[in-house]
C-alpha positions as a Markdown table, in Angstrom:
| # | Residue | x | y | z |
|---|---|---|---|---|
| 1 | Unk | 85.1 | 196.3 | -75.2 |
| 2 | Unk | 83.3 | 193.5 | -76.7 |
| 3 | Unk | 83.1 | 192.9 | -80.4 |
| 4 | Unk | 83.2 | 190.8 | -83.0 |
| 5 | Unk | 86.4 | 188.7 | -83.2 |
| 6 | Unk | 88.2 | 187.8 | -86.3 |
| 7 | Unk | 90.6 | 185.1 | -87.1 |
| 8 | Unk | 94.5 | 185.4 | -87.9 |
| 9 | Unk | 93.2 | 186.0 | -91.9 |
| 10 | Unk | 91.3 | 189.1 | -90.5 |
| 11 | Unk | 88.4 | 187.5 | -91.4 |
| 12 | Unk | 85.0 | 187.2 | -89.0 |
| 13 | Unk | 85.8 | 184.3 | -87.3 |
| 14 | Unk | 83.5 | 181.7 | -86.8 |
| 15 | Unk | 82.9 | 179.2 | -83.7 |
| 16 | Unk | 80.5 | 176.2 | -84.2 |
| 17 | Unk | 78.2 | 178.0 | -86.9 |
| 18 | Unk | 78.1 | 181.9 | -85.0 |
| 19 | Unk | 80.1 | 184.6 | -85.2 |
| 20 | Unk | 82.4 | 184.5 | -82.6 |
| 21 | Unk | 82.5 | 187.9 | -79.7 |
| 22 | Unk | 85.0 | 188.3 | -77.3 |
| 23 | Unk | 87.3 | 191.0 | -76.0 |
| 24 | Unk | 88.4 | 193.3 | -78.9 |
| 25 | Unk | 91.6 | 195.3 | -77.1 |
| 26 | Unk | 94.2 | 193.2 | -78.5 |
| 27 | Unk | 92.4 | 193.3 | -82.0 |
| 28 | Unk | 92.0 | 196.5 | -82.1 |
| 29 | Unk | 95.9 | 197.4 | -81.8 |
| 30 | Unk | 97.0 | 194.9 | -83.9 |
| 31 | Unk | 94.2 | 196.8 | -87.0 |
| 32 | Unk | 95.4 | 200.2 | -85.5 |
| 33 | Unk | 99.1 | 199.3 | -85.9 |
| 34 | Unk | 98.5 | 197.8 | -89.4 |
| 35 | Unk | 96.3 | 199.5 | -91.0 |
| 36 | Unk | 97.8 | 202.8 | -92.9 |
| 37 | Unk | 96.1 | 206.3 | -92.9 |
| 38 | Unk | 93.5 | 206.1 | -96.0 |
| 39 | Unk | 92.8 | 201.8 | -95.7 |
| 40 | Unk | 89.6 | 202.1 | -93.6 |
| 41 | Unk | 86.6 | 204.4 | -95.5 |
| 42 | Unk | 84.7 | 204.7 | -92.7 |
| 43 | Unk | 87.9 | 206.7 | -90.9 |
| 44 | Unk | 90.4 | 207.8 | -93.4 |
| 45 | Unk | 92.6 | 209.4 | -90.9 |
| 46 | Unk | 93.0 | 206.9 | -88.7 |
| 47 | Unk | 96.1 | 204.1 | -88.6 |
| 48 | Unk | 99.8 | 204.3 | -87.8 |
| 49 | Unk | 101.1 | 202.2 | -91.0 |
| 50 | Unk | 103.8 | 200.5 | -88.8 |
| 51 | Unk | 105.3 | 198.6 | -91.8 |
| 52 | Unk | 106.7 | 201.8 | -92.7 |
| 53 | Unk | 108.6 | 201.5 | -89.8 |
| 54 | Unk | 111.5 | 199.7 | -90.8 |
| 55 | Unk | 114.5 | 201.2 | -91.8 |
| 56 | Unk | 113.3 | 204.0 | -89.8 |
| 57 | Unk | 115.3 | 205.2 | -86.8 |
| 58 | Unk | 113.4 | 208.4 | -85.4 |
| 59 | Unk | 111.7 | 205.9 | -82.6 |
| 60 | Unk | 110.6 | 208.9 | -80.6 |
| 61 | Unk | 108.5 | 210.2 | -83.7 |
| 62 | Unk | 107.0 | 206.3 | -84.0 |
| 63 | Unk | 105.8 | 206.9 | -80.5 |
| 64 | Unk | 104.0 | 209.9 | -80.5 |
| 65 | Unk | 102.0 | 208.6 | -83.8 |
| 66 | Unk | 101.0 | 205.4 | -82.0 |
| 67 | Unk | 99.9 | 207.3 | -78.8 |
| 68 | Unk | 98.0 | 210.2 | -80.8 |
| 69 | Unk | 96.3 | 207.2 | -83.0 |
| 70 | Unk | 95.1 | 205.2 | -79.5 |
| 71 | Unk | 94.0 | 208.5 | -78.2 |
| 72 | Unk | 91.8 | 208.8 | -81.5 |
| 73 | Unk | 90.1 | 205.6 | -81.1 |
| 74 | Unk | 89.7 | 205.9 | -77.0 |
| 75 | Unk | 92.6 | 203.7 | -75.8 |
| 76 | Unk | 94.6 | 204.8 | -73.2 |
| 77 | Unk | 98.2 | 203.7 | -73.3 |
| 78 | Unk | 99.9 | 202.2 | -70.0 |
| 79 | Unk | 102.9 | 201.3 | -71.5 |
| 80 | Unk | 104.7 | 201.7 | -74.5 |
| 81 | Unk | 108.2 | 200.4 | -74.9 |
| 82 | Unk | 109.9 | 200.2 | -78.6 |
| 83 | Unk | 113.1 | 199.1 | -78.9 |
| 84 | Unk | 116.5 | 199.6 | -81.0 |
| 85 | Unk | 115.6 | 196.4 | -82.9 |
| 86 | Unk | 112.0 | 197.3 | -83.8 |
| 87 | Unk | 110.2 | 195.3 | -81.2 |
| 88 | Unk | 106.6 | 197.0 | -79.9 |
| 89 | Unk | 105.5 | 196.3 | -76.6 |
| 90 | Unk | 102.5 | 197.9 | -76.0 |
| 91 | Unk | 99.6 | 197.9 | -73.0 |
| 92 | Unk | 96.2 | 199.7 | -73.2 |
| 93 | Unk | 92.9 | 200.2 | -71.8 |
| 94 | Unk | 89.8 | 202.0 | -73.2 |
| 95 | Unk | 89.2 | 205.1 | -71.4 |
């Protein structure tokens, strides 16, 4: 999916006076994974708040919130590996 792309501030990033577009997958994840349930108006009920995973050790529970919240927004997870130490490794595709 294109869309507009935003900088490591998650501001719209600009190239050479436009607004930059590009592929939005990897984006989109990282805002999904972020964002908490209630920080986006537009969709209150969407995020997975993964801050709030640490210190948490109910992994399996972690992993059906990710995959129901992808589902939500029409990605469609390959691969989803997280491991004792916390570390997400994640692959998806729109559907």
């Amino acid at each position: 999916m294109i869309d507009v792309q935003l900088d490591t501030e998650i501001d719209i990033l600009i190239k050479n006076g436009d607004i930059a577009i590009g592929e939005a997958i990897n984006q989109d994840i990282l805002l999904l994974l972020s964002y908490n349930k209630g920080n986006l108006k537009q969709y209150p009920t969407i995020g997975v708040g993964i801050y709030n995973m640490l210190g948490d050790n109910d992994i399996n529970s972690w992993k059906r919130n990710i995959r129901e919240e992808c589902n939500k927004i029409g990605l469609l997870l390959e691969k989803l590996v997280i491991s004792n130490n916390g570390l997400i490794e994640l692959k998806a595709k729109y559907k």
